[in-house]
VOGU-3710 file (C-alpha; in Angstrom, 3 decimals, decimal comma):
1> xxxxxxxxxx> 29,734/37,986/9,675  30,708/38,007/13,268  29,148/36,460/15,904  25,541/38,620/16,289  23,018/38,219/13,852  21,763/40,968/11,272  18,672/42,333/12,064  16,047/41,372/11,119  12,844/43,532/9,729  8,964/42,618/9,750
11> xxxxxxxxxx> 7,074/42,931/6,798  4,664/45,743/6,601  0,795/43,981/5,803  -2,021/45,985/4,736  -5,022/44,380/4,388  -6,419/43,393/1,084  -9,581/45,053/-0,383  -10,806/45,642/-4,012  -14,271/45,784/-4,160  -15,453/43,514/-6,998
21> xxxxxxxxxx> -12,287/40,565/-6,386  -12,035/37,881/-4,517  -8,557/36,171/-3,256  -7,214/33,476/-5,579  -6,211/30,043/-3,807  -8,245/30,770/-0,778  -9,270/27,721/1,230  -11,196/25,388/-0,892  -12,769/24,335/2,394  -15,282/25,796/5,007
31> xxxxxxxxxx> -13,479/27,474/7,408  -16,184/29,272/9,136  -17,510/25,539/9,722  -14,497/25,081/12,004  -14,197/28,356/13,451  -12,189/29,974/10,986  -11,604/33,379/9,215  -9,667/33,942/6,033  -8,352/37,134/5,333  -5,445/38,440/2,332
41> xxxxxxxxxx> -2,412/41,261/3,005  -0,542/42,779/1,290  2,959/42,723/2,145  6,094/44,418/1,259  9,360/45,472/2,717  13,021/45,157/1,531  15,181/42,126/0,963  18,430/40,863/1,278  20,441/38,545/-1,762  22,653/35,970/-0,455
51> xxxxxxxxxx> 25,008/33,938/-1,723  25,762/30,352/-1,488  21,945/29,044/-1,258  21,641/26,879/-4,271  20,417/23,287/-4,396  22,655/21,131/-2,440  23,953/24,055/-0,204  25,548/22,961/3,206  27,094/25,645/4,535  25,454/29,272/6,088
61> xxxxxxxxxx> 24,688/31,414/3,487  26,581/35,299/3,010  24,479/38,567/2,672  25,230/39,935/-0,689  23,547/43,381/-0,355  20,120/44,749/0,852  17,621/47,006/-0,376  15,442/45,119/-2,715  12,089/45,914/-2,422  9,107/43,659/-2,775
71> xxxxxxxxxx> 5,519/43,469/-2,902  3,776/40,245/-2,433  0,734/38,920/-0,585  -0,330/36,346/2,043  -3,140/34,450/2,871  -4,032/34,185/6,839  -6,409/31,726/8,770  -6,953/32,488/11,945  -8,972/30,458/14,818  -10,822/31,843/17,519
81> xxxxxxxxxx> -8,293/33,469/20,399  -9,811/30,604/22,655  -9,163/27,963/19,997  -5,652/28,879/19,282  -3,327/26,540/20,231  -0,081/29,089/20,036  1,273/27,998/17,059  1,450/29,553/13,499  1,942/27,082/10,443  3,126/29,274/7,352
91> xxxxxxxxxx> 3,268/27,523/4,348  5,208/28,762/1,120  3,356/28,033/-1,575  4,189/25,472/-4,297  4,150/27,083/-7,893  4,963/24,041/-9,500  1,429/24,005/-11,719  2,694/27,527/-12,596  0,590/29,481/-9,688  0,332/29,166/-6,092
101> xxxxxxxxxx> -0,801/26,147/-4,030  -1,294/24,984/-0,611  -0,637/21,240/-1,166  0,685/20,762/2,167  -2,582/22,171/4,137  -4,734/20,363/1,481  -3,143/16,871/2,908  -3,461/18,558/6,544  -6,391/20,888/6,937  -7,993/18,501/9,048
111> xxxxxxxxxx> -5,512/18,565/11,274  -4,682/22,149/11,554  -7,666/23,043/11,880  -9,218/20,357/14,766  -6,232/21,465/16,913  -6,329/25,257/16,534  -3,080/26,295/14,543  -3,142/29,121/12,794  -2,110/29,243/9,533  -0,469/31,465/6,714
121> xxxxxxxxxx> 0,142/30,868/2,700  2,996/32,743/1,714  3,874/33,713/-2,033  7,273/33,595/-2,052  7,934/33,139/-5,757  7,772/35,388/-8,963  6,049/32,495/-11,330  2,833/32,589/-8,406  3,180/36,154/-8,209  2,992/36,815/-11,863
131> xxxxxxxxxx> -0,019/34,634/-12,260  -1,543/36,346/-9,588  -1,126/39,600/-11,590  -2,599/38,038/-14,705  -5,875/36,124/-13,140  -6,484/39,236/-11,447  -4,728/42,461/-12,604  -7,515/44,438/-10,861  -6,528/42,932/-7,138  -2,623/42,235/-8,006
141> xxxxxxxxxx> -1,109/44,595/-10,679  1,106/46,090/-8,060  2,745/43,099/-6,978  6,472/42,166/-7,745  9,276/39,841/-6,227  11,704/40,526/-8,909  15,098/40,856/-8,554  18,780/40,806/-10,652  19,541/36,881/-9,645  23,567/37,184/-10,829
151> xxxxxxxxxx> 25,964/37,613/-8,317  27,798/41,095/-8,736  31,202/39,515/-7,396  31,481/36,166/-9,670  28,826/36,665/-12,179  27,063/33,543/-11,502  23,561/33,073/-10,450  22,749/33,242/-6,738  18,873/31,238/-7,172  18,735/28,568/-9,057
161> xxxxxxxxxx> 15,551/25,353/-9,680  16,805/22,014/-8,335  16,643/20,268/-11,749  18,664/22,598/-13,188  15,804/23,296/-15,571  15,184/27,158/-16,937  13,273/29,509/-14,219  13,464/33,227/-13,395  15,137/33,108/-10,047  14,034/33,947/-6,708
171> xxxxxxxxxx> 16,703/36,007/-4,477  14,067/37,094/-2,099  12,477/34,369/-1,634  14,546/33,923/1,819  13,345/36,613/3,311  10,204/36,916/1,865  9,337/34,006/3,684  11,214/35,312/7,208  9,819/38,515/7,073  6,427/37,874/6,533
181> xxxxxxxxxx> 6,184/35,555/8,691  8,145/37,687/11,490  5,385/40,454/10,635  2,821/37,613/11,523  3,881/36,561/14,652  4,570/39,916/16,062  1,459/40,289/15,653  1,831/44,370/15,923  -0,631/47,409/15,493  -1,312/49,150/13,231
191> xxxxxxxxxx> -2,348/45,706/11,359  -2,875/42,055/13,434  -3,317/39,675/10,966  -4,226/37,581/13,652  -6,374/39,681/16,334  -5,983/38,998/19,776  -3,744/35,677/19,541  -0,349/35,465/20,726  2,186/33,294/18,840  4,870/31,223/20,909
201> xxxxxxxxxx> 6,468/29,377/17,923  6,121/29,329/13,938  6,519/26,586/11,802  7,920/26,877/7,803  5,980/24,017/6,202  6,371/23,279/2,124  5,273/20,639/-0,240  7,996/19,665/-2,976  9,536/22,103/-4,770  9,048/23,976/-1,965
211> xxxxxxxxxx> 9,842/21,891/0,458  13,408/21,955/-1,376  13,854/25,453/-0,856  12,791/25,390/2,615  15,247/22,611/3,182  17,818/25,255/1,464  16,808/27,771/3,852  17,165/25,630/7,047  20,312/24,760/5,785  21,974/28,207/4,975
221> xxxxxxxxxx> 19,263/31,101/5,957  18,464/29,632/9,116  21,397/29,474/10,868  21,652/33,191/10,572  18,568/34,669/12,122  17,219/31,488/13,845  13,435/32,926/12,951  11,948/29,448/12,645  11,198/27,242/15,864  10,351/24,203/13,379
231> xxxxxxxxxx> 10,289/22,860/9,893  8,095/20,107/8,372  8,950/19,287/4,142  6,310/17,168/2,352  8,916/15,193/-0,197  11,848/16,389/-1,983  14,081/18,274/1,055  17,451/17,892/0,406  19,741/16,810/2,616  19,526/18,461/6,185
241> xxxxxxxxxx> 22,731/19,851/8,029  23,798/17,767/11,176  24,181/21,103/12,745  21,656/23,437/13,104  19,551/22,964/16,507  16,171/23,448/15,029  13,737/20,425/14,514  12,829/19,435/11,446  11,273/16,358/9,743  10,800/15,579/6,360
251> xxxxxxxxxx> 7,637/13,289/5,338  8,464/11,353/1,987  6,441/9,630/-0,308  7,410/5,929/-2,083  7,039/7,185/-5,318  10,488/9,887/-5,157  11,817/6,532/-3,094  13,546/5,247/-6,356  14,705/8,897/-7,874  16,588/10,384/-5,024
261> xxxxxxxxxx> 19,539/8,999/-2,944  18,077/9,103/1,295  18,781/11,422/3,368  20,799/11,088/6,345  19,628/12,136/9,438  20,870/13,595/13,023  19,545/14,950/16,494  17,500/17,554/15,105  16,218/15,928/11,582  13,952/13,459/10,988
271> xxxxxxxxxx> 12,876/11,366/7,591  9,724/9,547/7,484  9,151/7,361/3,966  5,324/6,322/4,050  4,915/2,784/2,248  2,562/3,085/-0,764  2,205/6,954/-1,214  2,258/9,322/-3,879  3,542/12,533/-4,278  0,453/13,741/-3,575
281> xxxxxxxxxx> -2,158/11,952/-2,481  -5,604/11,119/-3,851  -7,413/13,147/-0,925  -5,155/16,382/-0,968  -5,818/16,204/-4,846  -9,590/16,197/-4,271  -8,885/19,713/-2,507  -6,593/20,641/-4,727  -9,212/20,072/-8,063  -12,044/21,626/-6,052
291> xxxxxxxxxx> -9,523/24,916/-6,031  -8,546/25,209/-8,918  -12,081/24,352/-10,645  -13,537/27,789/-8,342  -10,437/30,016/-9,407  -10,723/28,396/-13,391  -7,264/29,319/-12,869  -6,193/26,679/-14,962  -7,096/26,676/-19,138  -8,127/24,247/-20,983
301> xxxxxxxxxx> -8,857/23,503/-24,509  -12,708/22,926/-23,527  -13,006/24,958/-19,993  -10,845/24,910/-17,103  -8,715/22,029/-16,048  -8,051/20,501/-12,683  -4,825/19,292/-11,202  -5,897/15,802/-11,781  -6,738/16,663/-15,391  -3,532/18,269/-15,890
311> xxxxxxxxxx> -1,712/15,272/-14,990  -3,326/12,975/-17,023  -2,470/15,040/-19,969  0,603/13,710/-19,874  -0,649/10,233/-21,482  0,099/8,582/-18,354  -0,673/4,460/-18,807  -2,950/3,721/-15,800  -6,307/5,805/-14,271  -7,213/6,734/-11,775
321> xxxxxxxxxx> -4,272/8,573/-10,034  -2,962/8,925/-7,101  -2,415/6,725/-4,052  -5,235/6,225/-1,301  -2,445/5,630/0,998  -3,295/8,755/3,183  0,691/10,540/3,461  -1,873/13,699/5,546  -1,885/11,169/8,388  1,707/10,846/8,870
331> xxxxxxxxxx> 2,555/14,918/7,926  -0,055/16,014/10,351  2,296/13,413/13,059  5,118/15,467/11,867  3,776/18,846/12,206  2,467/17,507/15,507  5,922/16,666/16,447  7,617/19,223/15,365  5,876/21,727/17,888  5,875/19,241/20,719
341> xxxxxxxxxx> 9,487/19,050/20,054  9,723/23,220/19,943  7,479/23,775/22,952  8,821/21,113/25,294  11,244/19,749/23,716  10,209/16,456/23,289  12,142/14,542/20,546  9,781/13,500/18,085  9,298/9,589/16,337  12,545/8,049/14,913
351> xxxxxxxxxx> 13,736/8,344/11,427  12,001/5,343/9,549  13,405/4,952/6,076  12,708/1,948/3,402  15,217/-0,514/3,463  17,448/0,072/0,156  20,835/-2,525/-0,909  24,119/-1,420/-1,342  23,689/0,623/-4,077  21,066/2,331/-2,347
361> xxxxxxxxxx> 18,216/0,942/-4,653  14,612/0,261/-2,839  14,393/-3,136/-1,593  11,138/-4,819/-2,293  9,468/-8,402/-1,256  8,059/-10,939/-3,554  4,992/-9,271/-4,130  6,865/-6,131/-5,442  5,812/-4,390/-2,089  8,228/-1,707/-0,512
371> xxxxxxxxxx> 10,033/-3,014/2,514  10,441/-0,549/5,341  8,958/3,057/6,259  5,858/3,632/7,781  3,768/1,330/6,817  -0,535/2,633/7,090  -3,361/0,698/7,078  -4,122/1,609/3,732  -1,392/-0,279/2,792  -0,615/-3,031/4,978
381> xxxxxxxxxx> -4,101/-4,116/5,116  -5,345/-2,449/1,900  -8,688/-1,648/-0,033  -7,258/-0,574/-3,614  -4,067/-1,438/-5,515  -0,739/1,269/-5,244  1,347/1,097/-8,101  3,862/3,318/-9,958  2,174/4,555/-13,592  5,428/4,822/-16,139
391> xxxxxxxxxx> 8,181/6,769/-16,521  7,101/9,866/-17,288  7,962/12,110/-14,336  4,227/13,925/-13,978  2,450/10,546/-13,920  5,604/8,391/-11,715  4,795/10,629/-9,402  1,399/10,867/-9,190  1,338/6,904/-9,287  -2,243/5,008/-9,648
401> xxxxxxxxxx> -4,773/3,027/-7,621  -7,232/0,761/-8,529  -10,291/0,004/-6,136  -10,285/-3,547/-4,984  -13,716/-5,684/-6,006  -16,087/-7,261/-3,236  -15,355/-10,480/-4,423  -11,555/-9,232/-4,218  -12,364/-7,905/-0,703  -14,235/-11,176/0,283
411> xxxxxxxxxx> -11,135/-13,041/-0,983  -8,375/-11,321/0,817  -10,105/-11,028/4,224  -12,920/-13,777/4,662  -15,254/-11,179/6,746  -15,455/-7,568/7,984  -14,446/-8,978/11,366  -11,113/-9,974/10,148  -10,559/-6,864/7,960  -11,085/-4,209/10,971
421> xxxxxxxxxx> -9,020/-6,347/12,962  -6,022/-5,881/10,783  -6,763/-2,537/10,729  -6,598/-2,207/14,274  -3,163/-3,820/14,708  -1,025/-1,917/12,038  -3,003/1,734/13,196  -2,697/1,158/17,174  1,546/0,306/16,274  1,567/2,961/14,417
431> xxxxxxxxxx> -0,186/5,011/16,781  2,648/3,298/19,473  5,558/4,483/17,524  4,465/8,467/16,955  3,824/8,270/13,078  -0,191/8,414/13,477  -1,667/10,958/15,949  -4,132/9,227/18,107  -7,300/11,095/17,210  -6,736/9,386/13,638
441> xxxxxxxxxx> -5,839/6,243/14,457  -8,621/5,636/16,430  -11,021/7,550/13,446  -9,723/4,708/10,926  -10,068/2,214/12,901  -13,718/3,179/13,422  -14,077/3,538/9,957  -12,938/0,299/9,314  -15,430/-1,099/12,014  -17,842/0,509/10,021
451> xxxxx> -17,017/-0,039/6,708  -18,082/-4,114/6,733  -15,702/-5,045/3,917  -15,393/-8,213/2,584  -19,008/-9,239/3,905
//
């Protein structure tokens, strides 16, 4: 392609209003409690197809052809101008549960939103556009990411899913995501989605499935126009190329630990396995139900369902789900890192992986405990049971706790004294190495000061 880069084109957003509709996904949360304003845009423009970014992809993708138009929207949360820290966090949202979600802000709102980021959801993807269209046709009928997904030179598709299971194919997905999010930070009249701040850097954040395709596009979009100053994937990134000079760390969960081989890592990538975690956790879930119960996006055979409910339709052995193991702690460290590594370039916290043998299984001690990672005090020093919840995929991944008894509590740690001790040792080293931000550290040990278990 020769040695200067395409050009690249903004977006065009118009603001979103249809009197009588509200936004679907928006923030399940107060914002305005921390300073915040939500606010929806359209946005369209044309895209480019490339070849050669399919799962696995290690090499720079080529542009196909240009030309495709699209119409999409995204959602943008903006702090005050003298909040704003200078960085933009745009998420592309999972569609996974067949519509758009913000898994990744649900495990890190806190976060985001104490230190002043501004953030963006992105629909990327035609099965979160098209359910957009249906839960709303008033608001959304005119949306469309469609696009021929066969490559006119070899016949063979240019988007594929990572399982290799049926979907419709998202070409423009690529530059969906870099044009929108070039449109936000540039931050241009006649429409600032995010009045009077000025971005420095922009992060591409993604949970899962779309944390794979981001991984895809650091990999083989990213080289070419070198938008993104960052990336931060939230379990299943594929393997990162040694080569492009952009930071990125991926924050994985124990429960993908045994399905997928690890991931190497280099000067610019990180990998961070958290000891204990599901795929998503029990708090982000919490979020995620409280969204999808508002939007009754979700149908059930006796009202709406939440994401909690949907997984347990799938007759998995053990309740309740989901690990207590907080994996928002360590992503907000990443995302934290990340932009310290952009900005100053400070190298963020080592790659810390769980120790596997030689056939790369997951080693684990006598008590059937993961050895290696990043080990939290929700884990290490622990208040409810982590274990995996059989084999089908829906409910290995979404794992199961059980809450420990007093007389469990009393048991295992004599006294509250002893209990917020522990605490204190595995949160200040973890705190020491870079995989806890202070600010939470400290908060769980407090909590655990607090809490007077085992009294």
């Amino acid at each position: 392609m020769g040695s200067s880069a395409p050009r690249l084109s903004a977006a065009v957003l118009t603001p979103v209003h249809v009197p009588g509709t509200m936004p679907m996904t928006a923030a399940a949360i107060d914002l305005a409690a921390a300073g915040y304003t939500e606010h929806e845009f359209y946005a369209s423009g044309q895209a480019r197809r490339y070849r050669g970014v399919l799962p696995g992809a290690q090499a720079t993708g080529q542009i196909i052809d240009g030309g495709w138009p699209y119409r999409t929207r995204v959602l943008v949360r903006a702090p005050r101008a003298a909040k704003f820290n200078g960085t933009l966090v745009v998420e592309w949202a999972n569609v996974t549960a067949g519509q758009d979600i913000d898994f990744a802000f649900a495990e890190s709102y806190a976060y985001l939103l104490r230190e002043g980021y501004a953030v963006a959801v992105v629909s990327a993807q035609r099965l979160g556009v098209d359910r957009l269209k249906t839960w709303s046709p008033q608001r959304y009928s005119d949306l469309s990411v469609t696009a021929e997904s066969t490559d006119p030179q070899t016949g063979q598709k240019i988007d594929d899913c990572p399982t290799g299971t049926a979907c419709p194919g998202d070409p423009l997905s690529w530059d969906i995501m870099t044009q929108v999010s070039k449109a936000l930070k540039d931050n241009v009249a006649p429409v600032q989605a995010l009045p009077g701040l000025k971005v420095r850097n922009v992060i591409a954040l993604g949970e899962s499935q779309s944390a794979m395709r981001l991984s895809l596009y650091y990999n083989a979009i990213q080289p070419i126009y070198r938008f993104f100053d960052g990336f931060v994937f939230l379990d299943l990134a594929q393997q990162m190329r040694a080569d492009v000079k952009t930071p990125a760390i991926s924050v994985n969960s124990e429960s993908l630990a045994g399905l997928l081989p690890p991931v190497s890592t280099s000067t610019y990538t990180r990998v961070w396995e958290v000891a204990g975690t599901s795929h998503a956790s029990f708090y982000a879930v919490k979020y995620v139900d409280s969204l999808l119960l508002r939007d009754q996006s979700v149908p059930g055979p006796n009202g709406p369902l939440t994401f909690t409910k949907m997984m347990e339709q799938q007759g998995c052995k053990l309740q309740p789900l989901f690990s207590k193991v907080d994996a928002g702690l360590v992503l907000s460290a990443a995302i934290h890192g990340v932009r310290q590594w952009a900005d100053a370039g400070k190298p963020a916290a080592p790659t810390r992986q769980f120790q596997r043998d030689a056939k790369g299984s997951v080693i684990r001690d006598a008590e059937g405990q993961v050895v290696g990672g990043v080990r939290l005090a929700q884990f290490a020093v622990p208040t409810a049971t982590t274990a995996p919840n059989g084999d089908a995929l829906g409910c290995l991944l979404a794992g199961h706790h059980r809450d420990f008894t007093g007389e469990e509590l009393k048991q295992r740690y004599g006294n509250p004294q002893a209990y917020a001790q522990q605490v204190r040792t595995v949160m200040q080293q973890a705190m020491k190495q870079g995989y806890v931000l202070p600010y939470d550290g400290l908060a769980a040990i407090r909590a655990a000061e607090q809490a007077e278990v085992a009294r």
